[in-house]
VOROVO-882535 format. One line per field, with one value per residue (C-alpha): residue in one letter; residue number from 0; x, z, y. Coordinates in pm, 1 decimal. Example, Ala and Ser with C-alpha at 12.3 -4.5 7.8 and 13.67 -1.06 7.14 Angstrom:
2
rest = A_S $
nr = 0_1 $
px = 1230.0_1367.0 $
pz = 780.0_714.0 $
py = -450.0_-106.0 $
//
This chain:
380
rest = X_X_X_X_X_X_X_X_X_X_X_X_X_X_X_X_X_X_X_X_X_X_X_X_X_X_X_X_X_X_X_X_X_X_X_X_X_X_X_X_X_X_X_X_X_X_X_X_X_X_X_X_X_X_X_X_X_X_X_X_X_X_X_X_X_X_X_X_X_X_X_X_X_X_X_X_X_X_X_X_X_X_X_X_X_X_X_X_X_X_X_X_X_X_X_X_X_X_X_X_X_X_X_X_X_X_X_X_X_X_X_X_X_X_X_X_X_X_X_X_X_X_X_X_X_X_X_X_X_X_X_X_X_X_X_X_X_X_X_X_X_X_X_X_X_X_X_X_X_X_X_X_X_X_X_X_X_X_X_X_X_X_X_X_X_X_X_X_X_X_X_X_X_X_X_X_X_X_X_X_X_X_X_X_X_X_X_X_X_X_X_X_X_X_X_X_X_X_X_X_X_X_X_X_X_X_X_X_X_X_X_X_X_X_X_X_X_X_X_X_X_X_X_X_X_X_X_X_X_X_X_X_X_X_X_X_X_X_X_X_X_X_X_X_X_X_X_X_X_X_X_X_X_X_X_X_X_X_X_X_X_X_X_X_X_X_X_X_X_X_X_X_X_X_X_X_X_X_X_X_X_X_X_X_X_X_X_X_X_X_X_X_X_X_X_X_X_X_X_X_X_X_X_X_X_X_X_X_X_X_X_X_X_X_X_X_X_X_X_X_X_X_X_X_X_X_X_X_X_X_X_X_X_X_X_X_X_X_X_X_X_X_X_X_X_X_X_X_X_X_X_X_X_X_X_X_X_X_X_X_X_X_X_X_X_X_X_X_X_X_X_X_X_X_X_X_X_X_X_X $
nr = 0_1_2_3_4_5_6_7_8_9_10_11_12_13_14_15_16_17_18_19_20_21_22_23_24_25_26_27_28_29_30_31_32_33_34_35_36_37_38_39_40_41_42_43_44_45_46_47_48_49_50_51_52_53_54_55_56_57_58_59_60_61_62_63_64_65_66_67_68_69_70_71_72_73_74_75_76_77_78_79_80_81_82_83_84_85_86_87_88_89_90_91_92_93_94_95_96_97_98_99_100_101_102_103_104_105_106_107_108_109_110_111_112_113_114_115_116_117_118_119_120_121_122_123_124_125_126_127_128_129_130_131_132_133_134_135_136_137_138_139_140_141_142_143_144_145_146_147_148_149_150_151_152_153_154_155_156_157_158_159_160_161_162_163_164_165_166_167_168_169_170_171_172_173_174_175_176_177_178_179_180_181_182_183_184_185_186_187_188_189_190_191_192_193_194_195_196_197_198_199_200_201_202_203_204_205_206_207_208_209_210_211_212_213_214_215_216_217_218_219_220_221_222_223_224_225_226_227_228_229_230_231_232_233_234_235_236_237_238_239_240_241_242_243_244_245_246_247_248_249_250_251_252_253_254_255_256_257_258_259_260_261_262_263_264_265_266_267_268_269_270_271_272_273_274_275_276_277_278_279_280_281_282_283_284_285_286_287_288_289_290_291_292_293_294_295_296_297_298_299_300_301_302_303_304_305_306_307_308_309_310_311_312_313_314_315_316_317_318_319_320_321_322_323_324_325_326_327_328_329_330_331_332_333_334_335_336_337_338_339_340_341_342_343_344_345_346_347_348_349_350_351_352_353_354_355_356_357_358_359_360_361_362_363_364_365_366_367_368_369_370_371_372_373_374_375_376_377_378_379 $
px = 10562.7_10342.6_10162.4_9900.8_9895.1_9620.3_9578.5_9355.2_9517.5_9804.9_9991.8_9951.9_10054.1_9844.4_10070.9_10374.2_10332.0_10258.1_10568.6_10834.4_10650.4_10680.1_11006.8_11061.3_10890.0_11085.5_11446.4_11342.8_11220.4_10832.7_10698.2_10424.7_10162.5_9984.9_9627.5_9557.7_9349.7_9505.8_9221.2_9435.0_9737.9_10083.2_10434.7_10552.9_10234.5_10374.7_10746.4_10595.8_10416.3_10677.2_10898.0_10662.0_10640.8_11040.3_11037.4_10816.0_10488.3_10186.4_9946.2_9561.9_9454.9_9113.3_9030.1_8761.5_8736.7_8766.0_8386.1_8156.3_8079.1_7949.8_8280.5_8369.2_8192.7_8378.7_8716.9_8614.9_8604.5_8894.6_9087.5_8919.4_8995.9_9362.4_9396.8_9277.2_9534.6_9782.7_9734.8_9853.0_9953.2_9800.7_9630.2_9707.7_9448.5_9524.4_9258.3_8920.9_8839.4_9103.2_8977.8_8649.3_8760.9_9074.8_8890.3_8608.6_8854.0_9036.4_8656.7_8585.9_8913.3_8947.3_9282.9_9439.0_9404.4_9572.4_9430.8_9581.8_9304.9_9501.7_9264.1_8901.7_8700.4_8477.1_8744.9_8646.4_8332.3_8127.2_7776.9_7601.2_7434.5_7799.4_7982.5_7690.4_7761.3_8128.6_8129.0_7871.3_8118.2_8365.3_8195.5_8089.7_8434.6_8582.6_8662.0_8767.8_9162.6_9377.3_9410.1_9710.4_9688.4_9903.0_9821.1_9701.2_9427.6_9351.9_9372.3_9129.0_8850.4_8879.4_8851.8_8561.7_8385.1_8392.5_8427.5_8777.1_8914.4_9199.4_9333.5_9319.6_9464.6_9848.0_10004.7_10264.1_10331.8_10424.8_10779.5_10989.9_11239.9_11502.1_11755.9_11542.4_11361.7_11698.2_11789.4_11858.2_12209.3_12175.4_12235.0_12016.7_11716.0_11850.0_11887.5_11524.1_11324.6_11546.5_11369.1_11087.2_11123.0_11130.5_11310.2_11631.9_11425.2_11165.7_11044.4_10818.3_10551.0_10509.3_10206.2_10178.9_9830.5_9499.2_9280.6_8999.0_8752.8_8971.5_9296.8_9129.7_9323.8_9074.6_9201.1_9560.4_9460.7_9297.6_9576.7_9838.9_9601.8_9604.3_9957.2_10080.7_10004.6_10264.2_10496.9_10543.5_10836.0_10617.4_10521.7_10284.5_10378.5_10124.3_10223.4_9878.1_9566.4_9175.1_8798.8_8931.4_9196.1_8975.1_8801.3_9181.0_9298.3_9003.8_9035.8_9408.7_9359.7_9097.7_9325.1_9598.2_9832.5_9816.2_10191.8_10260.9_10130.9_10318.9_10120.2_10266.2_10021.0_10295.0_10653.1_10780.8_11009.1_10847.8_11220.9_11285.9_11017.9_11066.8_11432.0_11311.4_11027.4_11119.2_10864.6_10550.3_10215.5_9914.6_9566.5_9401.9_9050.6_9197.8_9485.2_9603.4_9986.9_10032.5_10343.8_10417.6_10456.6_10724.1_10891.1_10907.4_11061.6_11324.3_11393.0_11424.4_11191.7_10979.0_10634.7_10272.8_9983.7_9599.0_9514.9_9346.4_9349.1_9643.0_9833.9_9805.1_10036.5_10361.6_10290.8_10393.9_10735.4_10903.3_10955.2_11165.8_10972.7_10625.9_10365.7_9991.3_9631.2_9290.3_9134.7_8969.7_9070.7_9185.0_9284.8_9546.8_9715.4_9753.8_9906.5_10111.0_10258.9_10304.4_10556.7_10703.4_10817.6_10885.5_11136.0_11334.2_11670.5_11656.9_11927.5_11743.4_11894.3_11618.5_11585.2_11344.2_11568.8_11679.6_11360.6_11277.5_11564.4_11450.8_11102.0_11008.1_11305.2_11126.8_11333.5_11271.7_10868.4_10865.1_11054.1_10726.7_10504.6_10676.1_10638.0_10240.9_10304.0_10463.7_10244.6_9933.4_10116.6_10194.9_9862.8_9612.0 $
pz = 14280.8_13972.4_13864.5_13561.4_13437.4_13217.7_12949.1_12673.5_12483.1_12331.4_12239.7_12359.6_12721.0_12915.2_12697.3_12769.3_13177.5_13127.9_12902.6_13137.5_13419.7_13277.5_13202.1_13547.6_13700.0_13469.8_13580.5_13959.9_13878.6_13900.6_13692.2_13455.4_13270.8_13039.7_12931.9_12657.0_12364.8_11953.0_11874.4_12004.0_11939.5_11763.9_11708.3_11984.6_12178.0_11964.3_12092.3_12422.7_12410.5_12277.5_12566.7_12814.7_12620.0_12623.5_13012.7_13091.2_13061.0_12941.8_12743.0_12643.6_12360.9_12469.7_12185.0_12345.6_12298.4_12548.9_12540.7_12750.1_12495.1_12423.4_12371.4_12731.0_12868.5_12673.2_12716.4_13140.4_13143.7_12906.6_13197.2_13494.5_13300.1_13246.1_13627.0_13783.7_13559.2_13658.9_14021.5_14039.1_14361.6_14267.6_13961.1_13837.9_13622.1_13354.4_13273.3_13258.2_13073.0_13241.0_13527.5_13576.0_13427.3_13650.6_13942.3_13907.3_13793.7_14146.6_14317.8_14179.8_14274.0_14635.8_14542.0_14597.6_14273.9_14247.1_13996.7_13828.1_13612.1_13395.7_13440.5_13541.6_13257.1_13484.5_13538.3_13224.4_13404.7_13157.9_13234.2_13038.6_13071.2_12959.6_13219.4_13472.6_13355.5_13406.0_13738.4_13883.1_13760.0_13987.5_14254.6_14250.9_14269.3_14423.5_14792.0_14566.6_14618.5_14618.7_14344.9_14224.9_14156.2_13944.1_14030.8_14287.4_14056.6_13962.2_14390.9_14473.1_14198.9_14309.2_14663.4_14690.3_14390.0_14349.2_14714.6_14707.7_15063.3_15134.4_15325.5_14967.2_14773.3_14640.0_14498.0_14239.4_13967.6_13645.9_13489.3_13183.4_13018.7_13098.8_12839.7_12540.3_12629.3_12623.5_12524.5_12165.0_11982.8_11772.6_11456.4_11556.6_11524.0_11156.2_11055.6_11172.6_11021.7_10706.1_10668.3_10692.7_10395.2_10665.4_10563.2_10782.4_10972.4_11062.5_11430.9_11502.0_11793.3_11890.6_12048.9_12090.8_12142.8_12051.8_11798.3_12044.1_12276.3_12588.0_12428.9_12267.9_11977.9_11803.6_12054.5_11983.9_11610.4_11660.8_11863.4_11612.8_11319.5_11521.2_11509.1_11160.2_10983.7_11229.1_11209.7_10914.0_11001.3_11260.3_11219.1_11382.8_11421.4_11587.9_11667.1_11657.4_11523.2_11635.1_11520.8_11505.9_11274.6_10953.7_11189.3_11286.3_10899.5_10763.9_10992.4_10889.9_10520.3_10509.5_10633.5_10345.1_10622.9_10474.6_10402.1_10760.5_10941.9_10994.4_11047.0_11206.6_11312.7_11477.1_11555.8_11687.0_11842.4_11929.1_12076.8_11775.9_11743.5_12096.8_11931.1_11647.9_11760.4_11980.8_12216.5_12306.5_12379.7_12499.3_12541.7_12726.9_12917.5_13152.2_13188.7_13457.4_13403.5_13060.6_12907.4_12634.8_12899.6_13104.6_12733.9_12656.2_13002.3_13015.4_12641.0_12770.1_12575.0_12717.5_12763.6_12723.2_12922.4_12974.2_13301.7_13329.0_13572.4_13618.7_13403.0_13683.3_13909.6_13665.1_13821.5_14141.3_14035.2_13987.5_13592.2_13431.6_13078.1_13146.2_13036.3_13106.8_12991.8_13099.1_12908.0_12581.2_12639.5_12255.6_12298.0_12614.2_12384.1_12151.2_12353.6_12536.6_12214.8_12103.8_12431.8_12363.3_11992.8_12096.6_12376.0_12182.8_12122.7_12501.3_12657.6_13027.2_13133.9_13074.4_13427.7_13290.4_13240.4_13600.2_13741.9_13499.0_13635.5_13981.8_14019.6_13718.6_13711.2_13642.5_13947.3_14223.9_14125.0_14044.7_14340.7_14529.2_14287.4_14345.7_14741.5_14710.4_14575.4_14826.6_15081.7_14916.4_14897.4_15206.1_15418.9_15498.6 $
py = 6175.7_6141.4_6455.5_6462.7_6824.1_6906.2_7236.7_7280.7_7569.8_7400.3_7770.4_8135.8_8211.2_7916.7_7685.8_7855.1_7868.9_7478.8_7388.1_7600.1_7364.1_7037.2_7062.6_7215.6_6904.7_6708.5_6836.2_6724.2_6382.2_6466.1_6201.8_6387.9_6278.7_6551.2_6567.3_6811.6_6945.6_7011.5_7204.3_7508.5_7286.9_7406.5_7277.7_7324.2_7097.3_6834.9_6836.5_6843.9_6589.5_6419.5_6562.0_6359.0_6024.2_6009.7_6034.0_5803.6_5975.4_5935.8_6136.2_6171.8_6400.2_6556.8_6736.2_6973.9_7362.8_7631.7_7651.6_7424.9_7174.9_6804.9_6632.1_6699.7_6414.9_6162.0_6321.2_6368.1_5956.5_5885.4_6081.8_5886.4_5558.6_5697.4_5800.1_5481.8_5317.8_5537.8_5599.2_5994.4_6148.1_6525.0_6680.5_7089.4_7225.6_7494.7_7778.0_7737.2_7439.4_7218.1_7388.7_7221.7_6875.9_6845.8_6978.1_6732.7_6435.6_6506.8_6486.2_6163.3_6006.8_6171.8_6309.2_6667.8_6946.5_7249.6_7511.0_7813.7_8019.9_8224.6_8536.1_8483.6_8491.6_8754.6_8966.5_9159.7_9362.7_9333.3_9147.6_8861.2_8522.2_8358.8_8555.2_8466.6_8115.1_8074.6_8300.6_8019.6_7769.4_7879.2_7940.4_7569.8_7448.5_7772.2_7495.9_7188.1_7210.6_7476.8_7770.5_7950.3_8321.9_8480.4_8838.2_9020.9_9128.8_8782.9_8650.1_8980.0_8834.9_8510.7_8576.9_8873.9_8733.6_8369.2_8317.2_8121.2_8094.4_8264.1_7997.2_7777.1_8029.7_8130.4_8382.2_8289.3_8512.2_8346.8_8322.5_8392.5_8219.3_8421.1_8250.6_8241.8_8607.1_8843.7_9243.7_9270.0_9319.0_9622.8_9377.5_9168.7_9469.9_9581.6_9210.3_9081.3_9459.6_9428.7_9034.3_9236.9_9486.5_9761.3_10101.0_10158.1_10433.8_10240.2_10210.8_9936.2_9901.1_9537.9_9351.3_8946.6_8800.8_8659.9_8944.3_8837.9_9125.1_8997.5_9098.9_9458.9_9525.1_9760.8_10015.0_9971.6_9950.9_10324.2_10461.7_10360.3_10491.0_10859.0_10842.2_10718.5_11010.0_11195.5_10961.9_10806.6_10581.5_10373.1_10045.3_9829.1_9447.4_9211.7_8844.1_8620.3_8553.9_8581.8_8646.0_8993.8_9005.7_9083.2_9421.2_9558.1_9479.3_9698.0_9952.8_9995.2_9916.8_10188.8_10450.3_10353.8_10222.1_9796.2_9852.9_9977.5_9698.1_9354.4_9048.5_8707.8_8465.4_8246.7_8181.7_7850.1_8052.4_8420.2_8548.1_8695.7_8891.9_9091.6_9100.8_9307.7_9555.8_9888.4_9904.0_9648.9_9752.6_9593.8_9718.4_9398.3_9449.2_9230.7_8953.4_8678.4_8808.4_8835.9_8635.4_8884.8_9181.4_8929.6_8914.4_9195.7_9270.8_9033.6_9154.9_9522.1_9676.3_10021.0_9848.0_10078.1_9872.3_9902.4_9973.1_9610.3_9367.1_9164.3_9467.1_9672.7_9465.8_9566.4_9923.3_9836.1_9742.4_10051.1_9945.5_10292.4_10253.6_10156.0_10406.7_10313.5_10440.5_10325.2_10002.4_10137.6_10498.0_10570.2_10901.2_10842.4_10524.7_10769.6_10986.2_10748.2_10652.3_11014.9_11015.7_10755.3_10835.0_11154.9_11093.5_10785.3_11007.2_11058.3_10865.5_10650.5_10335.6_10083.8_9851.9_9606.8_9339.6_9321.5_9344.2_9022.1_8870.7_8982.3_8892.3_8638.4_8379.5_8078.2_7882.0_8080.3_8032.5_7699.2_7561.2_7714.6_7510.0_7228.6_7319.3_7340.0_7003.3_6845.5_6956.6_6884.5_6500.4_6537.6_6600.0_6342.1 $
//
């Protein structure tokens, strides 16, 4: 079976759903082909890349945006050049952008697509001419192939919304690498906040994501603000970069706090990160199923969520430290932060690495990817 999988975001959680799967495909002697974008691109886009060229693969940079842009056109027939060369047996589509060119490539060529969106750009509520725009979007192509959901959240969108058959739609969550993602050796903590400069009595609140309106961090920014001055061994540590890093820095810097927060814009390697924080929060307006929440879940660590879309879904699981608030609600994040500093001498076994283990395992998901596949291969 040959399989061209196509992403634009070459890092951040799309990326890391389409690396696990490559190298999935790869193990079971899929042959892949990848079609990306380094405008988004990282380190770790270049080994994979790499990864594909050494088994046989082959490759197109893009180099278009997440936005609806001019340079799509060009990069649309460099693919349809590429796939009548290389004669592939099914196309899956990555988020948005990839979306609409690997749904349309499949069109053209009359063979089967399979789509997973990664959250619904409409899934935020909020109205507008651009979310008008993308909505009709998906609606146009909401009957060309099949569509993977990740969430129930994300399925219930696409179905009452954008009018995606039920009958063309899956539900399979996304996974976690179980191996790299793991609970943290006490030395391992004092070792990675000592790098830092951190006090020994420092307690650090972790979040991993864009600085972008989907992601919300002004809210988490506020709630940790409200708490600092009761707390003044708590530290705020936020893995990635956005349009709204500069608004989240003033607001801190204003309130004195500059020395309290902990800025990485990237790790090669973001295990070590989950490794060294104490708890992970996230304050998204909405989400497909967030990768840093299945992190910080297979790394054990008590988890506060938004009340979003695809957040709400890690309710249902019965998780023993997961405290929520509604999206944007600055005084319940405070709050729920309050708790949890409050009740961090109280000895609860922590089950959130076995439900990782028992609901995200990156096999038992695949092998159903890998199914859809077959099928779609498979029928006339």
């Amino acid at each position: 079976m040959k399989v061209l999988q196509i992403s634009e975001p070459g890092q951040d959680g799309v990326f890391r759903h389409v690396e696990l799967l490559i190298s999935y495909l790869l193990k079971n002697k899929v042959t892949v082909d990848f079609a990306y974008s380094d405008i988004r691109g990282s380190d770790r886009l270049e080994l994979l890349v790499e990864t594909v060229l050494s088994r046989s693969g082959q490759v197109l940079n893009l180099r278009v945006s997440n936005a609806p842009g001019i340079s799509d056109l060009p990069a649309f027939w460099r693919m349809v050049e590429m796939a009548k060369f290389r004669k592939y047996d099914l196309i899956h589509a990555h988020s948005s952008k990839a979306g609409v060119l690997g749904r349309a490539l499949a069109g053209v060529l009359n063979i089967p697509c399979l789509y997973t969106p990664h959250a619904y750009y409409g899934m935020g509520n909020k109205k507008g001419l651009k979310i008008s725009l993308f909505n009709a979007i998906e609606r146009f192509f909401a009957s060309w192939g099949h569509t993977i959901h990740v969430s129930p959240e994300e399925a219930e969108f696409g179905i009452n919304t954008l009018g995606v058959k039920e009958s063309r739609q899956h539900f399979i969550p996304n996974a976690v690498d179980l191996a790299a993602f793991r609970k943290a050796a006490p030395q391992e903590k004092v070792e990675w906040q000592e790098s830092l400069g951190l006090p020994g009595n420092a307690i650090v609140l972790g979040t991993a994501g864009r600085y972008s309106p989907q992601k919300d961090p002004l809210t988490l920014y506020q709630a940790f603000v409200n708490c600092a001055g009761d707390f003044p061994n708590l530290y705020l540590a936020h893995l990635g970069t956005g349009e709204l890093e500069r608004s989240c820095y003033d607001l801190i810097n204003s309130r004195g706090l500059a020395k309290r927060l902990i800025r990485i814009p990237y790790l090669q390697d973001s295990s070590s990160f989950y490794r060294g924080i104490d708890a992970f929060a996230l304050t998204s307006r909405y989400e497909g199923l967030s990768f840093a929440v299945l992190e910080a879940l297979a790394s054990d660590l008590p988890i506060i969520l938004s009340e979003a879309p695809g957040n709400r879904f890690f309710s249902t699981l019965g998780l023993s430290h997961l405290a929520t608030a509604p999206v944007g609600d600055v005084h319940a994040f405070s709050n729920r932060i309050r708790d949890w500093l409050t009740a961090l001498n109280r000895e609860r076994s922590s089950n959130h690495r076995e439900l990782a283990e028992e609901h995200f395992a990156p096999e038992k998901w695949y092998e159903r990817i890998l199914g859809l596949y077959r099928n779609a291969v498979s029928r006339p």
